[in-house]
C-alpha positions in Angstrom: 21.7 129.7 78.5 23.3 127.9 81.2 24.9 125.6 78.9 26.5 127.9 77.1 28.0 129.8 80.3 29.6 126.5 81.4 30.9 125.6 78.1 32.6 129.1 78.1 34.1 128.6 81.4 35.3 125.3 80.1 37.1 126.8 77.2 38.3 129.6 79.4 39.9 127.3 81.9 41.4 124.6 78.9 43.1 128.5 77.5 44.9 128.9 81.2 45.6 125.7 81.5 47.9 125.8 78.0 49.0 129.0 79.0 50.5 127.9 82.8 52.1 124.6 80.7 53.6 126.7 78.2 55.0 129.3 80.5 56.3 126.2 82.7 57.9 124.5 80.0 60.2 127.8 78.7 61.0 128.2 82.6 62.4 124.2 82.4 64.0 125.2 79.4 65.7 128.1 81.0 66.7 126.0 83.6 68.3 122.9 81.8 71.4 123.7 79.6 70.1 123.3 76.1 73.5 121.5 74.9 75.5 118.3 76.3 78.8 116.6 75.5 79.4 112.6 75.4 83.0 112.1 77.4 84.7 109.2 78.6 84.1 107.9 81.9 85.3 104.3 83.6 82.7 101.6 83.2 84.1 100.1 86.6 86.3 100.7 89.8 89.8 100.6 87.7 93.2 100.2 89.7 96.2 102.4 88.9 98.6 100.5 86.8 96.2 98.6 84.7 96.1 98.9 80.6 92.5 100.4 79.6 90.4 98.2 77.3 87.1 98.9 76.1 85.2 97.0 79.1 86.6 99.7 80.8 85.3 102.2 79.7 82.2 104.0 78.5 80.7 107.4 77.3 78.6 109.8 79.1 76.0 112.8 79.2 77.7 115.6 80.3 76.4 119.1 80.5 78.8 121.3 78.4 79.0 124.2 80.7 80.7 121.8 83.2 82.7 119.6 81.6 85.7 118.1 83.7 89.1 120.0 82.8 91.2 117.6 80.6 87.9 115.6 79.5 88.2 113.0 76.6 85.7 112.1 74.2 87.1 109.4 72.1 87.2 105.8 73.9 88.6 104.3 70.9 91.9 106.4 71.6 92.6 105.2 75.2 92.5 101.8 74.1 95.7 100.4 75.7 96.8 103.1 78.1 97.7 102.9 81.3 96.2 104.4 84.1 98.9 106.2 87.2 95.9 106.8 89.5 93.2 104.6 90.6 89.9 105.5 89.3 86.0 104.8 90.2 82.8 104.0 88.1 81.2 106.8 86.2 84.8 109.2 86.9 85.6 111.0 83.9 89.1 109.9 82.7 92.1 112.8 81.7 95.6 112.7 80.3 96.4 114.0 84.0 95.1 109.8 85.2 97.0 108.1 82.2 100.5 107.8 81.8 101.9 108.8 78.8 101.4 106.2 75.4 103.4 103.5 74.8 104.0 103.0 78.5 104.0 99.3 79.3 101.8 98.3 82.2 102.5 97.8 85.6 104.8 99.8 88.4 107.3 100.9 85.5 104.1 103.1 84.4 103.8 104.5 88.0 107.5 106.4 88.4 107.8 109.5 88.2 110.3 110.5 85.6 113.7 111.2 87.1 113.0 109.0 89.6 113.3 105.0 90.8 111.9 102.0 92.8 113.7 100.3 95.3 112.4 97.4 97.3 112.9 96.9 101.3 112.4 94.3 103.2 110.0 94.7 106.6 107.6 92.9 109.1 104.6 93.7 111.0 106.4 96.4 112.9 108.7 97.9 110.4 105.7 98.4 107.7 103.4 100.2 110.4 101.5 97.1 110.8 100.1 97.3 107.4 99.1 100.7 107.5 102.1 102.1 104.9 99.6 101.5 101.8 100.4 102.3 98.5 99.9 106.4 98.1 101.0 106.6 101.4 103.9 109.1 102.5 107.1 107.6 105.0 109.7 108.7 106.7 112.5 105.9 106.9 114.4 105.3 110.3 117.7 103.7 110.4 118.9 102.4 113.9 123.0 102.0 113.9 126.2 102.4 115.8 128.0 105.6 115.5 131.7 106.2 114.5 133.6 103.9 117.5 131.0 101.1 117.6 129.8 99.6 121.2 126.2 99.6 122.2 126.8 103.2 124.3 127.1 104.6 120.6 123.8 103.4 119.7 121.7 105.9 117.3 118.7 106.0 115.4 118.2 109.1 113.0 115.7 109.7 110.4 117.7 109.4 106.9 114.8 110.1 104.6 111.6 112.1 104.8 108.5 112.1 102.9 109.5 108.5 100.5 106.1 107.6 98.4 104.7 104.0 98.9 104.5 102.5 95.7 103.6 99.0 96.2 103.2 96.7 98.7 104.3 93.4 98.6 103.6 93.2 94.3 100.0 94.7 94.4 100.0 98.6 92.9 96.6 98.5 94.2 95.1 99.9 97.3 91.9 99.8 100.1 92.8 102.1 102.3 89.9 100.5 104.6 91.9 97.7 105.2 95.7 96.9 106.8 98.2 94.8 104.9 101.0 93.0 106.4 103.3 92.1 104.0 107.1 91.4 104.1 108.6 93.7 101.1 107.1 97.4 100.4 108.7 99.1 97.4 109.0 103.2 97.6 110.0 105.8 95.0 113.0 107.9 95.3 115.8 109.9 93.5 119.1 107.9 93.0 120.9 109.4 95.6 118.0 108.5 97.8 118.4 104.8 96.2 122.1 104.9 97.7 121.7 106.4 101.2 118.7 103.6 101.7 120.9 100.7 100.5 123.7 102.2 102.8 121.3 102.5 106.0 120.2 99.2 105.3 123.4 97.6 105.1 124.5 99.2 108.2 121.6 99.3 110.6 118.2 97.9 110.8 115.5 99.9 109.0 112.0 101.7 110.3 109.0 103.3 108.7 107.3 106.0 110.1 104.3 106.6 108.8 103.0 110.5 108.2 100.6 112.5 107.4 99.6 113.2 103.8 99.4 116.6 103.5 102.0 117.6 105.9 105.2 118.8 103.9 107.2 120.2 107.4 110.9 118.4 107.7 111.3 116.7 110.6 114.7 118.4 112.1 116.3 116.6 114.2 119.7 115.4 116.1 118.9 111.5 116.1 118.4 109.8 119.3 121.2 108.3 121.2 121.2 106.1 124.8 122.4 109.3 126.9 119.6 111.5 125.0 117.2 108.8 125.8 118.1 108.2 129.2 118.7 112.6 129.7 122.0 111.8 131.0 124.7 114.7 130.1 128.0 113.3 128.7 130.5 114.5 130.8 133.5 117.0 129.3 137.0 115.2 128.6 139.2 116.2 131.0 142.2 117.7 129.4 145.3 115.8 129.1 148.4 117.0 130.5 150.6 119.4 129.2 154.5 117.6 129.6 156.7 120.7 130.9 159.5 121.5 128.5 163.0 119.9 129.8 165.6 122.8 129.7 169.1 121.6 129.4 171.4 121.7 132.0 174.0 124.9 131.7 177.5 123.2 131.9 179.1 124.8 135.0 182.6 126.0 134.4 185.8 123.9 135.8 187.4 126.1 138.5 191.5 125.0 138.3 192.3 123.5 141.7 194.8 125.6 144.0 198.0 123.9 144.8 198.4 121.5 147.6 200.5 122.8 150.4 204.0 120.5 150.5 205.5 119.2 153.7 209.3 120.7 154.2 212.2 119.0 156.8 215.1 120.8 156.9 218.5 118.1 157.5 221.7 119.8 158.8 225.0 117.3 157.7 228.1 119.1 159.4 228.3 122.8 157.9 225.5 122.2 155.4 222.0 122.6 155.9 219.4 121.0 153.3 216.0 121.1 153.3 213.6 118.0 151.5 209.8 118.3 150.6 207.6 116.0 150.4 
């Protein structure tokens, strides 16, 4: 008899058991989207500029629900592109990171369309002591004379705001952990930014001024000159003077001059009496 109770509360407890698993597993079930997607992702810590191969890259779980806007699936198709922003292991790629196909490698890849490259020259205190990195944002300072010449016309101005570092020295790449000094740094801008930088180089020595990333506000300002530096207040011009107008003289009017008074001597010769002036 007391067999048979314990065997029952053996079968009973093996019936609750299945039950709690069972009721566990629909709950994981719930819990776990029930369909995934394979996309691409990088197989390694990939620098903008570089042409994919199939090292490169790999594919990936992903749950469908939240799969990456712009996600790829095919690796075999990105074969050859060419990535415009730097990407790290196990990031999903997107047309957004790849430049358009057929681009040819390198910084050509990296300009935006309607834009160009140009390349200036700078040292440890021009190029921010190696802080102006590629992705980095600059302001460019050009330090002149002003219409007249003379060091008292000395100015420096900001010419161009907000100029995108491309490339340092000829490395696209980029640890933002780590200063570079280098003596060439090559930034994008439109051609008529191209010309004022070769003309404010050409004139004056150049600056960057490194800014803040997310910080769009133009700098406004007047340029800084040695009486602004100093606060001294140029002093007003004082007015030239004013020449009087010459008025001609009136011609005076000639007066006919009165007759001069004659001496008379009367002679008496006998009966006859004369008289002779002089």
């Amino acid at each position: 008899m007391k067999n048979r109770r314990a065997l029952w509360m053996m079968a009973l407890a093996v019936l609750f058991g299945l039950g709690a698993v069972l009721m566990a597993s629909r709950w994981l079930l719930r819990q776990t989207p029930t369909t995934a997607n394979r996309i691409v992702v990088a197989a390694a810590d990939v620098n903008l500029g570089q042409r994919l191969t199939p090292q490169m890259m790999k594919s990936l779980d992903w749950p469908a629900d939240s799969l990456p806007r712009g996600a790829l699936l095919d690796p075999s198709k990105l074969v050859g592109r060419v990535l415009k922003t730097s990407v790290l292991r196990d990031e999903p790629l997107s047309e957004a990171k790849l430049a358009p196909a057929g681009t040819v490698g390198g910084l050509s890849a990296l300009i935006t369309e309607g834009k160009r490259a140009i390349t200036v020259r700078v040292n440890d205190v021009v190029g921010v002591a190696g802080f102006a990195l590629p992705g980095n944002f600059v302001d460019i300072l050009v330090n002149t004379q002003s219409a007249g010449g003379g060091h008292e016309n000395a100015i420096s101005k900001i010419v161009l705001e907000r100029i995108l570092v491309l490339a340092v020295a000829q490395e696209v790449g980029r640890d933002e952990t780590k200063p570079r000094v280098v003596n060439a740094v090559t930034l994008e801008v439109t051609p008529s930014q191209a010309e004022n930088l070769d003309l404010a180089r050409s004139v004056g020595t150049l600056s960057l001024v490194l800014r803040n990333q997310v910080d769009p506000r133009p700098g406004v300002t007047d340029g800084a000159t040695k009486s602004s530096l100093l606060g001294v207040v140029a002093k007003p011009a004082e007015p030239a003077p004013v020449a009087e107008p010459v008025v001609a003289a009136k011609p005076r009017p000639q007066v006919a001059a009165a007759p001069r008074a004659r001496a008379c001597t009367g002679v008496i010769a006998g009966v006859q009496r004369t008289q002779e002036c002089l």
